[in-house]
C-alpha positions in Angstrom: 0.0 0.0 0.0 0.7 3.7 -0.3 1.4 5.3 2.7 -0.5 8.8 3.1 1.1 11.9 3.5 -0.1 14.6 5.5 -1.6 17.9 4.6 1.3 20.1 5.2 3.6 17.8 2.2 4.6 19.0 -1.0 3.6 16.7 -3.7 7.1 17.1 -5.1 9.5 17.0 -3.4 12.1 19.4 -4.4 15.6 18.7 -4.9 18.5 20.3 -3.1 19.3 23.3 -5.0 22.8 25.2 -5.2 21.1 28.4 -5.8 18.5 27.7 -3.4 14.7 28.5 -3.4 12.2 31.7 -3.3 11.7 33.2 0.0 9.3 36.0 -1.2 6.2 36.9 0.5 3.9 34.1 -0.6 -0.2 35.2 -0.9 -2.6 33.1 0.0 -4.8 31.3 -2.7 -7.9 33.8 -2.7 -6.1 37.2 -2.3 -4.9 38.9 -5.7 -3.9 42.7 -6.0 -6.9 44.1 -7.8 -5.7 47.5 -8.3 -5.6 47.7 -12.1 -9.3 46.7 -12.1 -11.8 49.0 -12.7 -15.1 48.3 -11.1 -18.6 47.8 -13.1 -20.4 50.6 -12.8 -17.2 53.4 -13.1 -15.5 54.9 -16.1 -16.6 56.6 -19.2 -20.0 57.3 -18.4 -21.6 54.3 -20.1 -21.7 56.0 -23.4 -20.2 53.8 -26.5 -18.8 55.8 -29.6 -18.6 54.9 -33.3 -15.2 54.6 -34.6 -14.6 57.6 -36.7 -14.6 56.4 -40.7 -11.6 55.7 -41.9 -10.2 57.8 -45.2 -7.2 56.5 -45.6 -7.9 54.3 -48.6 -9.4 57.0 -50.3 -7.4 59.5 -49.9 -4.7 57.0 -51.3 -6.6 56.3 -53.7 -7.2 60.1 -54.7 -3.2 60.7 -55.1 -2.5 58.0 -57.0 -5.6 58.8 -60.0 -3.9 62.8 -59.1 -0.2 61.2 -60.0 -1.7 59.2 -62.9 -3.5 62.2 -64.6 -0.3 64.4 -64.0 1.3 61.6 -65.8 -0.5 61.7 -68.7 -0.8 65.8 -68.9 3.5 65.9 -68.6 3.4 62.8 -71.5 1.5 65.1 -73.6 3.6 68.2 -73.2 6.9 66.4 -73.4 6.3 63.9 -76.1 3.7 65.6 -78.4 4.2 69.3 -78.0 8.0 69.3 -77.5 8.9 66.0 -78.6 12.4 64.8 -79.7 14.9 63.8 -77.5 14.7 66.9 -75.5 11.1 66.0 -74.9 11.9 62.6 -73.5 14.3 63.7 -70.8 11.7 66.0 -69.9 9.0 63.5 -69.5 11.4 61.0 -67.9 12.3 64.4 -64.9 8.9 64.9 -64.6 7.7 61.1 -64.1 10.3 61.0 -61.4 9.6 63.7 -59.7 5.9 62.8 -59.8 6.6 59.4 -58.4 8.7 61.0 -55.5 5.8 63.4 -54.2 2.8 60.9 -55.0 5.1 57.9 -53.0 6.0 60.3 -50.4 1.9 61.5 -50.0 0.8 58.2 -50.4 3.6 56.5 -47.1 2.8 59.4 -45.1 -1.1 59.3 -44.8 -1.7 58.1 -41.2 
């Protein structure tokens, strides 16, 4: 048979430790420190808000057709009306710099 151990045991049994073990003020089982909790009936009032709509998307959205139709406006300048190879470097400044401001409006919508 088993013998029975009394109340006071550990069920493990804990081996001898070089570093030995935790001698910190111990709670008991039903106490916990509730003072982060915020009781029922306190707080905002009771009232509950609607998140506010998010624009982001569209106002994404709204630079990049802004970019594309600049696009086409400096493609007509450049490559019809001034045309040649001056025309091309013009149209190839202008795309980059387009690309810069749009890319930099469209990262730094928050």
């Amino acid at each position: 048979m088993i013998p029975q151990r009394e109340t006071g045991d550990s069920i493990y049994e804990q081996a001898s430790s070089p570093y030995g073990s935790y001698q910190g003020g111990q709670q008991e089982a039903g106490q916990h420190d509730a003072s982060y909790e915020q009781p029922l009936g306190e707080g905002s009032g009771g009232k509950v808000y609607t998140p506010l709509s998010d624009n982001k998307n569209m106002l994404r959205l709204i630079w990049f057709v802004v970019a594309m139709v600049a696009l086409l406006a400096f493609a007509f300048v450049c490559l019809v009306i001034v045309g040649g190879t001056a025309g091309w470097i013009s149209f190839c400044a202008a795309s980059f710099t387009i690309m810069v401001v749009a890319s930099t409006a469209i990262s730094t919508i928050k």
